[in-house]
ZAMARGU-4260 file (C-alpha; in steps of 0.2 Angstrom, whole numbers, plus 5000, padded with zeros to 4 digits):
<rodrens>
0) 4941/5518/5529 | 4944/5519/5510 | 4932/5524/5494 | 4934/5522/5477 | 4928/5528/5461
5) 4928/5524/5445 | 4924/5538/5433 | 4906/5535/5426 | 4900/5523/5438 | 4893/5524/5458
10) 4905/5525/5471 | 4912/5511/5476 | 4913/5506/5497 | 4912/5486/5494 | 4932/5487/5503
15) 4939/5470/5503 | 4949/5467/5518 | 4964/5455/5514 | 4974/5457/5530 | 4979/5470/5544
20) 4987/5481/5532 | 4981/5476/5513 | 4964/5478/5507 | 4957/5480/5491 | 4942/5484/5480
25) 4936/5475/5463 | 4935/5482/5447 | 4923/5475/5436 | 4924/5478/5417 | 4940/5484/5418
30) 4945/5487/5399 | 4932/5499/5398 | 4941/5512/5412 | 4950/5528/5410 | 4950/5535/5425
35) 4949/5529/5447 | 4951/5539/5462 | 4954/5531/5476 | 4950/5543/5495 | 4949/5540/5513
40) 4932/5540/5518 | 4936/5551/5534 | 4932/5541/5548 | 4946/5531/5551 | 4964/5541/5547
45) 4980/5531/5547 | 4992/5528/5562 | 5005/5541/5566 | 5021/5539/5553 | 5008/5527/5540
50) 5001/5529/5524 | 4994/5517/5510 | 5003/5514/5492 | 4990/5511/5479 | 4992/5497/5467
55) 4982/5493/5450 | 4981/5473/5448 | 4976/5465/5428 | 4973/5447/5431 | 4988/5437/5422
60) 4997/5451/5417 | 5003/5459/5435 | 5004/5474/5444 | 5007/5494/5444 | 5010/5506/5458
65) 5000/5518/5454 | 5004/5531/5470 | 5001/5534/5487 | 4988/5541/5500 | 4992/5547/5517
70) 4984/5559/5531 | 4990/5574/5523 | 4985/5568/5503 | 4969/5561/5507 | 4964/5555/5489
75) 4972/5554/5472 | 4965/5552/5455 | 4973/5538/5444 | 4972/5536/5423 | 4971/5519/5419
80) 4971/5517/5399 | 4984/5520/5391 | 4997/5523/5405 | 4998/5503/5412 | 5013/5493/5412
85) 5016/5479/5423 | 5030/5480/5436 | 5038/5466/5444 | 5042/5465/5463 | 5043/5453/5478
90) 5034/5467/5490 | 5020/5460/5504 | 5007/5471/5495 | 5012/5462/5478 | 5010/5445/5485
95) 4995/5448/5494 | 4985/5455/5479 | 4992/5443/5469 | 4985/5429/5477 | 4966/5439/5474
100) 4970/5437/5454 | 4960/5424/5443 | 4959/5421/5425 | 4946/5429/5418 | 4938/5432/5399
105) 4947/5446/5391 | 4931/5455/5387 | 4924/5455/5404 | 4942/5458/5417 | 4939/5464/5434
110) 4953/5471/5440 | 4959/5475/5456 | 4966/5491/5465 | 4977/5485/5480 | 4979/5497/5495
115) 4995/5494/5505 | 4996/5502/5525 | 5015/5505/5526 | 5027/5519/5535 | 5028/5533/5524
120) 5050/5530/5524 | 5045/5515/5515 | 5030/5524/5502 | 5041/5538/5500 | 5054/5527/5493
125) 5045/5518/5482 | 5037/5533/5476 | 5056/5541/5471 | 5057/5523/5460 | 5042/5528/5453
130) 5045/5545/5447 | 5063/5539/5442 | 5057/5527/5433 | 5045/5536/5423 | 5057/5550/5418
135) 5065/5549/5400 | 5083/5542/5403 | 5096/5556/5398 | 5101/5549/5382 | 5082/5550/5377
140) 5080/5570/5383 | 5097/5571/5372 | 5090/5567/5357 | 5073/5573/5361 | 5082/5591/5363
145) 5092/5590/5349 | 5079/5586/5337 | 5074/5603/5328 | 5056/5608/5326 | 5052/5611/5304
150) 5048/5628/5308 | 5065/5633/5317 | 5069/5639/5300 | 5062/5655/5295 | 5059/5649/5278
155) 5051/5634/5283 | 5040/5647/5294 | 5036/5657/5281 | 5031/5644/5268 | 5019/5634/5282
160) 5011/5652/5285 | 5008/5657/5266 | 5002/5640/5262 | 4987/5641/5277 | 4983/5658/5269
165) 4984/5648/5251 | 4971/5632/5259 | 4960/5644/5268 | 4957/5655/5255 | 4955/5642/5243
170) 4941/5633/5254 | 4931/5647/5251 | 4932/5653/5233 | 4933/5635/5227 | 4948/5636/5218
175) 4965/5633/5218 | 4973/5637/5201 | 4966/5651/5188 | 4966/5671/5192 | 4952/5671/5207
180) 4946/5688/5214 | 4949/5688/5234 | 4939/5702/5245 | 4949/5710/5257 | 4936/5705/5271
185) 4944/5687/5269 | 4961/5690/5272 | 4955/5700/5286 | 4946/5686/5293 | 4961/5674/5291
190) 4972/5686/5298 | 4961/5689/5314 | 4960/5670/5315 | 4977/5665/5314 | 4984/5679/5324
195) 4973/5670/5340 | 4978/5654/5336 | 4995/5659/5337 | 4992/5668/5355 | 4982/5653/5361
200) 4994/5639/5358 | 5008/5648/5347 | 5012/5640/5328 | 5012/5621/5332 | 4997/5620/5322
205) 5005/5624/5306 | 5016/5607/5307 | 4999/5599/5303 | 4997/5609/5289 | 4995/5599/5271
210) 5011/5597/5263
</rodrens>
């Protein structure tokens, strides 16, 4: 019913059935992931009013719910690194995975991704939980909007834009002090390059320049 795969490697049909409604398939060398995606195969769909929630299991240290799959979402992709913190609940899907987990060498963890068959009232619950709680709380948008970016000021603006003029110019001629003679050509070619920076991704990039 199910498939999985993990980016880079063969896909994955060696489904583990734990019980009526929880199944689950291994990950071996799990450190080393980035990305799953996870799919119904096709040929079995779910019952009327039922979907799955997918969970992502690291032996000794618990469990994530990751998201969800249903008739009408039949596979979702999943990143891994970077983006795991354990959760804690008292849910039959956590318990039953749980029960698959083992102590393993750090170096060489196989993971497991949990698949849950529940009525999608109860998925689309826990889903809202999920979302909730991976929104910034309101006292963190706060400061996160009142923080002001250097180059709001104009002066700031214009210093960060004469002194990318100053570095690129000085990577070519070599020098940074003394009277240098600068062709036109190259403050053309600057001006060409920044000008479609500027339109591709606007003037982050001189927040990065050397101070």
């Amino acid at each position: 019913m199910f498939g999985c795969c993990v980016a880079g490697r063969l896909l994955q049909t060696n489904l583990q059935q734990i019980d009526e409604t929880h199944a689950m398939f291994e990950l071996p060398a799990a450190s080393s992931i980035n990305h799953v995606c996870v799919f119904l195969l096709g040929t079995v769909p779910f019952p009327d009013g039922y979907g799955c929630t997918v969970h992502f299991f690291w032996p000794g240290k618990g469990f994530q719910l990751l998201g969800m799959l249903s008739n009408e979402k039949p596979s979702a992709i999943f990143r891994l690194r970077g983006t795991y913190s354990p959760q804690r609940g008292s849910s039959a899907a956590h318990s039953a995975f749980s029960s698959q987990q083992q102590q393993q060498p750090t170096d060489d963890v196989t993971a497991v991704l949990g698949l849950a068959i529940e009525p999608l009232g109860d998925i689309a619950a826990q889903m809202a939980t999920l979302q909730s709680s991976q929104q910034p709380s309101a006292e963190t948008a706060m400061v996160l909007a009142a923080r002001p970016s250097p180059l709001a000021d104009p002066a700031q603006l214009a210093e960060r834009v004469v002194k990318h003029l100053f570095n690129y110019v000085a990577g070519f001629t070599g020098s940074v002090s003394g009277d240098v003679s600068v062709p036109m050509s190259l403050i053309v070619k600057w001006y060409e390059s920044f000008v479609a920076k500027v339109r591709n991704g606007g003037v982050g990039f001189l927040e990065r320049v050397d101070e």
